[in-house]
Backbone as a chain_set.jsonl record, in Angstrom:
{"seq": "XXXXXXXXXXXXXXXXXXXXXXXXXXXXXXXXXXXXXXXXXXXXXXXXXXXXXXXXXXXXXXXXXXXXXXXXXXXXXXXXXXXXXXXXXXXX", "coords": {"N": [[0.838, -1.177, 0.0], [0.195, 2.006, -0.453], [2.618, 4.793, 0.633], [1.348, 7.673, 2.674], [1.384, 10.516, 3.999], [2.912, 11.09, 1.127], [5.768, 10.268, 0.069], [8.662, 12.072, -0.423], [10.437, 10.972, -2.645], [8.197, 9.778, -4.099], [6.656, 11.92, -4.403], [8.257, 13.144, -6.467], [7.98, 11.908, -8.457], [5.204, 12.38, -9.517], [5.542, 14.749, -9.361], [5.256, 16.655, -12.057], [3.181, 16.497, -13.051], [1.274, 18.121, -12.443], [0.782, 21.204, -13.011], [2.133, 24.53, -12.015], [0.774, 26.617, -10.948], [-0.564, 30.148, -11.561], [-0.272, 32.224, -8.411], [-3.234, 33.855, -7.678], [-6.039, 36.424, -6.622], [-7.441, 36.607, -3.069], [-7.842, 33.924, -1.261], [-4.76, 31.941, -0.789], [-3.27, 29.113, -2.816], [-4.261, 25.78, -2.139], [-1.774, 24.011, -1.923], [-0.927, 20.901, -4.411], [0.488, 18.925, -3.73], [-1.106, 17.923, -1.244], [-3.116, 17.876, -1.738], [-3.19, 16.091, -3.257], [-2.29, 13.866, -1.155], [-4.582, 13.587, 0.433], [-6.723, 12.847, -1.123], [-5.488, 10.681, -1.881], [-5.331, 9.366, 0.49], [-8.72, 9.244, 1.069], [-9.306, 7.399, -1.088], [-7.962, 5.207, -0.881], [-8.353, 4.124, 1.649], [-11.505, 3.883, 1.733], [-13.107, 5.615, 2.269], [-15.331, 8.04, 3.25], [-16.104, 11.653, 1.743], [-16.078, 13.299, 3.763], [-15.295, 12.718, 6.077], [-12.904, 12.835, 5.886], [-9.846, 13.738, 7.549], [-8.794, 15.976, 9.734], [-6.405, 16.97, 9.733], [-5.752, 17.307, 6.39], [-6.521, 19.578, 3.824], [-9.757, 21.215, 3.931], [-12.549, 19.267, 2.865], [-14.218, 19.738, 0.63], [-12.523, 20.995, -0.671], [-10.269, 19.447, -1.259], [-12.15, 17.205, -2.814], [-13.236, 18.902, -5.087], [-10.824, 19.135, -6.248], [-10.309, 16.686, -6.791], [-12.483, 15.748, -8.671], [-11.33, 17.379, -10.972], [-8.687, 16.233, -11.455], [-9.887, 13.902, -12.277], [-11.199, 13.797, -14.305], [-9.727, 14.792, -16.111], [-7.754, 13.3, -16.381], [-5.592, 13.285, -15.047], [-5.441, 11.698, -12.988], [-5.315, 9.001, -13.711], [-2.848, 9.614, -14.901], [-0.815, 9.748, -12.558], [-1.457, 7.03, -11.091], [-0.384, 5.27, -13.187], [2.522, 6.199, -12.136], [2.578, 6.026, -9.802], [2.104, 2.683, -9.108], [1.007, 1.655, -6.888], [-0.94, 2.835, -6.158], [-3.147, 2.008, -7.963], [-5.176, 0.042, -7.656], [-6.698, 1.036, -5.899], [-7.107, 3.564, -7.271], [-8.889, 2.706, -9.712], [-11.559, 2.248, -8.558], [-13.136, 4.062, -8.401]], "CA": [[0.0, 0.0, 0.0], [1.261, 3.663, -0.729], [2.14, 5.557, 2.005], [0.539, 8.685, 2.801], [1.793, 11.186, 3.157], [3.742, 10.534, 0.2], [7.101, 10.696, 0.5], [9.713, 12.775, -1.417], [10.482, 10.44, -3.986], [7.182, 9.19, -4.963], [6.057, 13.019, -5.005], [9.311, 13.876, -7.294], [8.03, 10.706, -9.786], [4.221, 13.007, -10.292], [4.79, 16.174, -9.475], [4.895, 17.789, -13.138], [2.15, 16.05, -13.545], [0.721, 19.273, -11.609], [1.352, 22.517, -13.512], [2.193, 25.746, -11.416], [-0.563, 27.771, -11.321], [0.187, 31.865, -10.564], [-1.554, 33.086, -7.254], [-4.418, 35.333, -7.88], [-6.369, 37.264, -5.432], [-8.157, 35.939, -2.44], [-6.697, 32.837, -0.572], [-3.54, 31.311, -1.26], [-4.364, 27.863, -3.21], [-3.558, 24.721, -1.171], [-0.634, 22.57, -2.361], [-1.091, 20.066, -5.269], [0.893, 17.68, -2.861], [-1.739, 18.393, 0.169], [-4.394, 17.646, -1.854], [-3.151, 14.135, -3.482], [-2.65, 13.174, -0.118], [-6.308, 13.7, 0.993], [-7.532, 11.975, -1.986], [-5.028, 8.983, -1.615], [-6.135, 8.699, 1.99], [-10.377, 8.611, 0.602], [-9.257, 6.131, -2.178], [-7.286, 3.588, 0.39], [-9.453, 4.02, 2.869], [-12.657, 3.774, 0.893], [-14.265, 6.433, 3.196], [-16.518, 9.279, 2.592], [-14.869, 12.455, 1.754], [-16.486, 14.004, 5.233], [-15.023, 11.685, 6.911], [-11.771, 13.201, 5.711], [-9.109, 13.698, 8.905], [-8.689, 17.614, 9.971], [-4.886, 17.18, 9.193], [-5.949, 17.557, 5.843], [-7.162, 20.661, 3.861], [-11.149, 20.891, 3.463], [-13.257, 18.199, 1.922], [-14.779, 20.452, -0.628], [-11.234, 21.646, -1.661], [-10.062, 17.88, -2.099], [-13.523, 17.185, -3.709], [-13.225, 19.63, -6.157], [-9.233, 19.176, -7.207], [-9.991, 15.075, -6.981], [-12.995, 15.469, -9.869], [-11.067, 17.979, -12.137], [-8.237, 15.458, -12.148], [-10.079, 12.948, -12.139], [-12.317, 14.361, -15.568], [-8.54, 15.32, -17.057], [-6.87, 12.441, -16.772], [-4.377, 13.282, -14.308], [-5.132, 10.701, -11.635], [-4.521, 8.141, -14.355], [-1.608, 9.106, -15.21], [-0.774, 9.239, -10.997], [-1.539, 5.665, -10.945], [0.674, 4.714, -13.873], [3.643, 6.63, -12.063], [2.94, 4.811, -8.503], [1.498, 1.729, -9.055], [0.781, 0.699, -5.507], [-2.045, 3.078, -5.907], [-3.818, 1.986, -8.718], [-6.724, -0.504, -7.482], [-7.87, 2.243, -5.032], [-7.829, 4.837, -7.962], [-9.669, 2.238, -10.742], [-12.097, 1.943, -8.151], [-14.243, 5.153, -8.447]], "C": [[0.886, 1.244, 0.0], [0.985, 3.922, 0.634], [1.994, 6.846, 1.762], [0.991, 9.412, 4.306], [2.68, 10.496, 2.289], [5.066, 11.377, 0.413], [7.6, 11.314, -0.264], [10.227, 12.043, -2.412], [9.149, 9.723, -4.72], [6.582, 10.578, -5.418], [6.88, 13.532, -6.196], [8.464, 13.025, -8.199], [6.095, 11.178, -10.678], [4.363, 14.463, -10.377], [5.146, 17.011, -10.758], [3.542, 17.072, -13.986], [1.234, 17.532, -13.221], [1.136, 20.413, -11.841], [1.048, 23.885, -12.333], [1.161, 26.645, -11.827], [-0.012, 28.864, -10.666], [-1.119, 31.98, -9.589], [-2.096, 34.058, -7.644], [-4.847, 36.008, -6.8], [-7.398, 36.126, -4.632], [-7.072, 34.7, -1.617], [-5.532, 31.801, -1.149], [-4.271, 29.3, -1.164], [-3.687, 27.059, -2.42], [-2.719, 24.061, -2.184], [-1.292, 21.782, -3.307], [-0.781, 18.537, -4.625], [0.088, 17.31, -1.397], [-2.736, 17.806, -0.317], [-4.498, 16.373, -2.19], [-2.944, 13.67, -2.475], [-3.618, 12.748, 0.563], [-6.606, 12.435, -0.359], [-6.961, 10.429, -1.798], [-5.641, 8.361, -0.466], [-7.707, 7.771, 1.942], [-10.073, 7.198, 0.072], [-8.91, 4.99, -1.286], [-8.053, 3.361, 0.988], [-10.86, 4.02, 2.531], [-13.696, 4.548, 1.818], [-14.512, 7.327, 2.765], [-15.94, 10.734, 2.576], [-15.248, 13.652, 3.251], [-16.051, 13.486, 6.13], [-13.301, 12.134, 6.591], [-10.732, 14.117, 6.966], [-8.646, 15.336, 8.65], [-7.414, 17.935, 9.454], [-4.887, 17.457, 7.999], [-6.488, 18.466, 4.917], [-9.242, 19.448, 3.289], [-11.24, 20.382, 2.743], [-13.48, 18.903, 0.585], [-13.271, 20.945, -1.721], [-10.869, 20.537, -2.749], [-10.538, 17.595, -3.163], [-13.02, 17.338, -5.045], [-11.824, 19.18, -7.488], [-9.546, 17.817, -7.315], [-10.681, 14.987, -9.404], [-12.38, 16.365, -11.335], [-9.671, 16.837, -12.43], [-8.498, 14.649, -12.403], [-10.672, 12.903, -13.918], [-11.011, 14.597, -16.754], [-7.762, 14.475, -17.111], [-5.877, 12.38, -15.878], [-4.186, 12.38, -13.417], [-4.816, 9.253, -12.424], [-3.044, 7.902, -14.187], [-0.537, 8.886, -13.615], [-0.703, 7.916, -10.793], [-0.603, 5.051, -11.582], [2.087, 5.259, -12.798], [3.819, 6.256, -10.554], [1.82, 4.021, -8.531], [0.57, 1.359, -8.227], [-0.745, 1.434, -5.648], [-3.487, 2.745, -6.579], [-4.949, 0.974, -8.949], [-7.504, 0.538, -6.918], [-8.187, 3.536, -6.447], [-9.0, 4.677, -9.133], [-11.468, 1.95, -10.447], [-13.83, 2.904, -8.233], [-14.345, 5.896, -9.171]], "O": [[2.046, 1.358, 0.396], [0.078, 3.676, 1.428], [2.445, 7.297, 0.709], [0.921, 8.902, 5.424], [3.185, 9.422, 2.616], [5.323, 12.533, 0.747], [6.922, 11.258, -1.29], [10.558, 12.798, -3.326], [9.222, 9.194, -5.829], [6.059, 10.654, -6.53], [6.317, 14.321, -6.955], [8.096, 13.817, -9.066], [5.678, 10.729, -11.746], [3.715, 15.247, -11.072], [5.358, 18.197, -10.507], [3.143, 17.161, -15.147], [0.445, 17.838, -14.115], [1.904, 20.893, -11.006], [-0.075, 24.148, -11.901], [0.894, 27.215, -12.885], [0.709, 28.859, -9.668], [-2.332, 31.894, -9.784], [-1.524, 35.102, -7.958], [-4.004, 36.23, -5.931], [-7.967, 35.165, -5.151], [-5.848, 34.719, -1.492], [-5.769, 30.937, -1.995], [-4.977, 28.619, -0.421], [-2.605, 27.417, -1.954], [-3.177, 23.626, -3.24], [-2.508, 21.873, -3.141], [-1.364, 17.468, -4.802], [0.578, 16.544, -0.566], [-3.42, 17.14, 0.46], [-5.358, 15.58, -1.806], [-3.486, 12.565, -2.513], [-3.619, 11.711, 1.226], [-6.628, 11.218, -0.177], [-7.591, 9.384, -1.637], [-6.24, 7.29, -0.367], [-8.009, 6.639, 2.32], [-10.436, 6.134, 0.575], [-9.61, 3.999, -1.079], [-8.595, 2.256, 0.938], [-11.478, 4.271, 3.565], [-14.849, 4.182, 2.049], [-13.938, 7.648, 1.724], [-15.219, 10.986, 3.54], [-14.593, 14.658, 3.521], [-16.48, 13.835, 7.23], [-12.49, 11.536, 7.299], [-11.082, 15.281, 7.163], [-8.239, 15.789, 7.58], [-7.217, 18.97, 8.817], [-3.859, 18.115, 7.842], [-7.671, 18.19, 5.112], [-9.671, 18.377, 2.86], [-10.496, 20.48, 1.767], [-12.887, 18.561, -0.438], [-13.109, 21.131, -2.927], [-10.943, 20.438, -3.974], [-9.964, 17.595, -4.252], [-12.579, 16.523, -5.855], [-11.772, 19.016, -8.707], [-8.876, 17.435, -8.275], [-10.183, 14.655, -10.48], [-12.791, 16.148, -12.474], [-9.532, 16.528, -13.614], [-7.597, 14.014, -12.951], [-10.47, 11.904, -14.609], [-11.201, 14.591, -17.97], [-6.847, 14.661, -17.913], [-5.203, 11.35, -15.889], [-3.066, 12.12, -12.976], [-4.131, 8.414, -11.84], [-2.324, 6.995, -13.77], [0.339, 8.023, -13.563], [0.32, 7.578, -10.198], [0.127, 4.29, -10.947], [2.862, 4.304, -12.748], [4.939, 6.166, -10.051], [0.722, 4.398, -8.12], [-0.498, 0.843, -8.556], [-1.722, 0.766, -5.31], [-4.593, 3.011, -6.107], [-5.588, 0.904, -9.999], [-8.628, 0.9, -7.266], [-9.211, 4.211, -6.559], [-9.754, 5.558, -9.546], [-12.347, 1.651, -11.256], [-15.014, 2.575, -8.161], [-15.268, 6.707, -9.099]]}, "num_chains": 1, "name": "protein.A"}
């Protein structure tokens, strides 16, 4: 099973999977690496995203960033680039 947080070399092996976005106005966006952690956690843990542990940013944030990569392809290619995760991600 992946671990979670993900460590520094499994995050080096997606993260340009995750293009730099420029800060705009209003609140500074959460991490790209903050948020695949939340989602890995749901997916492993096959629990409800309210059910998502405070250490984590808000559900709705997760939510949101899970279904746009999820709609773009990106959590695919996530899966191809750590395996371990890729029953929990084929799953939903």
């Amino acid at each position: 099973m992946l671990q979670i947080p993900l460590t520094d070399a499994d995050w080096a092996r997606v993260q340009n999977l995750f293009p730099v976005v420029p800060s705009g106005r209003g609140r500074p966006r959460r991490s790209d690496r903050e948020i695949l952690n939340a989602v890995l956690w749901v997916l492993q843990t096959k629990e409800k995203w309210h059910r998502l542990p405070a250490t984590f940013p808000p559900q709705q944030t997760c939510y949101l960033r899970y279904t746009t990569w999820k709609r773009t392809g990106v959590l695919d290619q996530v899966s191809e680039r750590l395996p371990l995760c890729d029953p929990a991600l084929s799953a939903y």
